[in-house]
N, C-alpha and C positions, 0 to 999 in steps of 0.2 A: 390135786386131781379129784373131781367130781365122775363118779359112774354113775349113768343113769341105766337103768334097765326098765324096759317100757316100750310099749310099741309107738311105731309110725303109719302115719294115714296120707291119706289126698282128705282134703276137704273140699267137699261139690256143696257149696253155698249158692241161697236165693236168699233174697229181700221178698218179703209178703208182710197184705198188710193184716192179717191174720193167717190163724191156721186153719185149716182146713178140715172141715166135719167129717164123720164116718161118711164114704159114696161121695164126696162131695172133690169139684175138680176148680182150684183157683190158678192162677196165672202172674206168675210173679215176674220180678226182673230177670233179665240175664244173667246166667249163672254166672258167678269164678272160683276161678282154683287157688286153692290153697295148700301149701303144706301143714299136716297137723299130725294130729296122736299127742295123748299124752307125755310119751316118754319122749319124742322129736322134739314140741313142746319146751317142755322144761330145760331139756337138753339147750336150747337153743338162747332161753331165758339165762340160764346159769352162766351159759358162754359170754350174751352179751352182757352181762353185769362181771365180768371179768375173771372168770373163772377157767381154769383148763379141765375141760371133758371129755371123757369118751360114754358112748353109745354103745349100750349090748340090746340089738333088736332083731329080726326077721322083718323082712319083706321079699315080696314075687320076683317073679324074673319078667317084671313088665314094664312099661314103658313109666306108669309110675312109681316104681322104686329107681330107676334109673335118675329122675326129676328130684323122688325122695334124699335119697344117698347123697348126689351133688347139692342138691340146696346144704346140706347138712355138713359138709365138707368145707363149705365154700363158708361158713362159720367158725374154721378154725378147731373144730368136731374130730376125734379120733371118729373115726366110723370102721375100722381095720373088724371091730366085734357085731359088726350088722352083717347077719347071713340070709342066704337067698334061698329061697325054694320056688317048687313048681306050684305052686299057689297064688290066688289073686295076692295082691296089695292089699289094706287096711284100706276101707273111703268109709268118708262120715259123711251122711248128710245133711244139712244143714240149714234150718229155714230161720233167718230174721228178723224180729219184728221192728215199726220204727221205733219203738223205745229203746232197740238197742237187745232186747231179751232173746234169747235164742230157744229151739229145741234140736235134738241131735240125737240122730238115729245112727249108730256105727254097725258096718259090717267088718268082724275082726281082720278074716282073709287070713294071711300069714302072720300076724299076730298070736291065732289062737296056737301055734305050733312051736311058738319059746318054749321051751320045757327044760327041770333040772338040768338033765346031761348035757344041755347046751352051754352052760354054764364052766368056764374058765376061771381056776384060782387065779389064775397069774393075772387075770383083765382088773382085778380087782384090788393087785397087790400096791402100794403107796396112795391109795384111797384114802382122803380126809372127811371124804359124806359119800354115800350110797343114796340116790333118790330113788325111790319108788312104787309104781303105781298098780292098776288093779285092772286095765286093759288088757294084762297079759294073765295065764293062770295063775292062779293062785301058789299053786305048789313051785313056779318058777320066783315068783314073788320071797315066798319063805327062804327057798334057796339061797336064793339071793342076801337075802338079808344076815341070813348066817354065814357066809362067805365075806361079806362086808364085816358083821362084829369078828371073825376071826381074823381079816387085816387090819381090826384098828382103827374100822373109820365109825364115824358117825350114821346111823341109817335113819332116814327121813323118810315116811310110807304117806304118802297124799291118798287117803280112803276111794277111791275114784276110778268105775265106780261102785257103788257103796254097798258093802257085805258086811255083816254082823263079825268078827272076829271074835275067836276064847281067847283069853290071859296066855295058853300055852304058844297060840298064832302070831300071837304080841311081842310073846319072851324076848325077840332078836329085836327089836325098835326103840330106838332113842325118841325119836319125835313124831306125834299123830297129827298130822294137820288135815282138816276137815272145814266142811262149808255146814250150814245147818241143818238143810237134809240129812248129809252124812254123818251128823251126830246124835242125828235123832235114830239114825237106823242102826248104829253101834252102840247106843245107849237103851233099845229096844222101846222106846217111848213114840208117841204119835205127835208131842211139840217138846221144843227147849226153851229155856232163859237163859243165855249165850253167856253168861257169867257165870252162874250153877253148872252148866255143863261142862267148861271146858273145866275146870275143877274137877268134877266126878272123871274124864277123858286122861288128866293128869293122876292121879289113882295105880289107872292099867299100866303108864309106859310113865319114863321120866320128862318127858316134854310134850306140852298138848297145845296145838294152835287151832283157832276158831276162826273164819271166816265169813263177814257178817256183809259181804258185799259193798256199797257206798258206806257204810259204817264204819269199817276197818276191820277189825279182828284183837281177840281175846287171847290170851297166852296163860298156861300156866304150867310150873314148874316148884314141886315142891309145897313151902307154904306158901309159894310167891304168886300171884297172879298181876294181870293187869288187862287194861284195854289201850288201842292205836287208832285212833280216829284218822280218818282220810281225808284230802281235802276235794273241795268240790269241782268237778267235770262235768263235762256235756258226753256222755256215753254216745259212742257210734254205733259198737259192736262190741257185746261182753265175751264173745267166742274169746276164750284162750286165757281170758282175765284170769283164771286159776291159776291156771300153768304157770304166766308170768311172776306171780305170788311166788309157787312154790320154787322155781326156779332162781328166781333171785334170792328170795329168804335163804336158800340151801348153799348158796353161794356166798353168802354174807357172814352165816351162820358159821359154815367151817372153816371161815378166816380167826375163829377163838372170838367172837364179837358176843356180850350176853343175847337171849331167848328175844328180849324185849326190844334191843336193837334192829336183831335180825328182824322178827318181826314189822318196825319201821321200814324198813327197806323193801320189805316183800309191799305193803301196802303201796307206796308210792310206785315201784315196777307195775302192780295192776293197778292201780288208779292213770296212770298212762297208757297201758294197752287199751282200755273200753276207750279213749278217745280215735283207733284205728281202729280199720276193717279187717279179718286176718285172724287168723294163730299165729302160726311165727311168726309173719311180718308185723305183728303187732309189739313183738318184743322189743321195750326201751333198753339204749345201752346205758354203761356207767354212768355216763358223763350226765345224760338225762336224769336217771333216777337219782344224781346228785343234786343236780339243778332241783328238782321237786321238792326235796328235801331239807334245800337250802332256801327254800320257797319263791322260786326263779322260774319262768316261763320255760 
């Protein structure tokens, strides 16, 4: 069992063929909707890559957490730990460029209201990975993560998005996995060299993952380091490509698979999501990210 703790969104996506200047008003495509957030996300990654999950999140009492919930359900998803308040929903919004590159503006909504005492030992008990992110507080985040090392599971923190942490924020995390932004911002530097870094990343916690986009990703653990080259795709939409990563890798990872396997496994999951349009619906199942793997259409 994989607990994810992390929030859920709507995603209100546009296609543009730029962005848009300060005062300045462009005209994109037709919106759509999307399920997303971080933590639904990953969650949804983890499941289709074969894993049994449950969800500890908040969302509103509106018509999208209703859509939330059920999509999320309809994955095979404990969802029994997603609580509701009188608060919006989580929406992100969304603009796409045609390369595929995104930006995203989230408003938390019922996100921002996970907090410690939300928080359940028992949700947590026969836990073999904890995933978790940084769309929710912080202090839910740590909680969490000590709830997870006290059942024994592995805790996976996806930096995201990206706060400088101390050593003491750290203490409860088995694995940091980050993009290069986010390593630059926990490493307090203004660039990386994705090799040096996720070394220096490895340091703070016992397992450090590096995400270097169409590159692959960097892994270190210990003396051990390496790199996972990706293979090449035609990007549609990089929306959710993370989560895919994280989800799958965390799902791979707590089957007892080495850093550097898991690691392959997360790459091929998001080197398949950027060829869909979506967050979740961009999540490949096993079967897929076997196939990629096995270097198969």
């Amino acid at each position: 069992m994989i607990v994810v703790v992390g929030s859920v969104n709507i995603d209100l996506v546009v296609q543009v063929a730029r962005l848009p200047k300060p005062g300045e008003t462009l005209l994109g495509s037709d919106y759509a909707l999307h399920h997303g957030g971080k933590g639904g996300n990953q969650a949804t990654a983890a499941a289709r890559a074969g894993a049994q999950v449950r969800l500890v999140a908040k969302a509103g009492i509106d018509s999208f957490a209703d859509e939330l919930i059920d999509g999320l359900a309809s994955e095979g998803i404990d969802v029994h730990a997603v609580q509701r308040i009188a608060r919006p929903s989580g929406v992100a919004f969304i603009n796409v460029l045609p390369d595929g590159e995104n930006s995203i503006i989230v408003a938390p909504g019922a996100n921002s209201d996970l907090s410690p005492d939300d928080l359940e030992a028992e949700w947590f008990e026969g836990a073999t990975a904890v995933s978790l992110q940084l769309e929710v507080p912080l202090e839910t985040m740590l909680a969490a993560a000590k709830l997870g090392k006290e059942a024994g599971a592995l805790t996976v923190l996806n930096l995201a998005p990206a706060q400088q942490l101390s050593a003491e924020q750290l203490a409860d995390i088995d694995v940091l996995l980050v993009n290069e932004s986010e390593a630059a911002i926990q490493l307090g530097v203004d660039e990386i060299e994705p090799e040096a870094a996720v070394v220096q990343l490895a340091e703070l916690v016992p397992m450090a993952v590096l995400t270097v986009g169409e590159q692959g990703a960097y892994w270190a653990q210990g003396s051990e380091s390496g790199h996972v080259g990706s293979r090449t795709v035609r990007a549609t939409d990089t929306t959710g490509a993370g989560d895919a990563f994280a989800g799958a890798f965390t799902a791979h990872l707590s089957t007892g698979v080495s850093l550097e396997e898991a690691v392959r496994f997360g790459v091929a999951a998001g080197g398949i999501a950027v060829t869909r349009e979506g967050a979740q619906s961009s999540m490949p199942e096993l079967e897929e990210i076997q196939a990629a793997l096995a270097g198969r259409e």
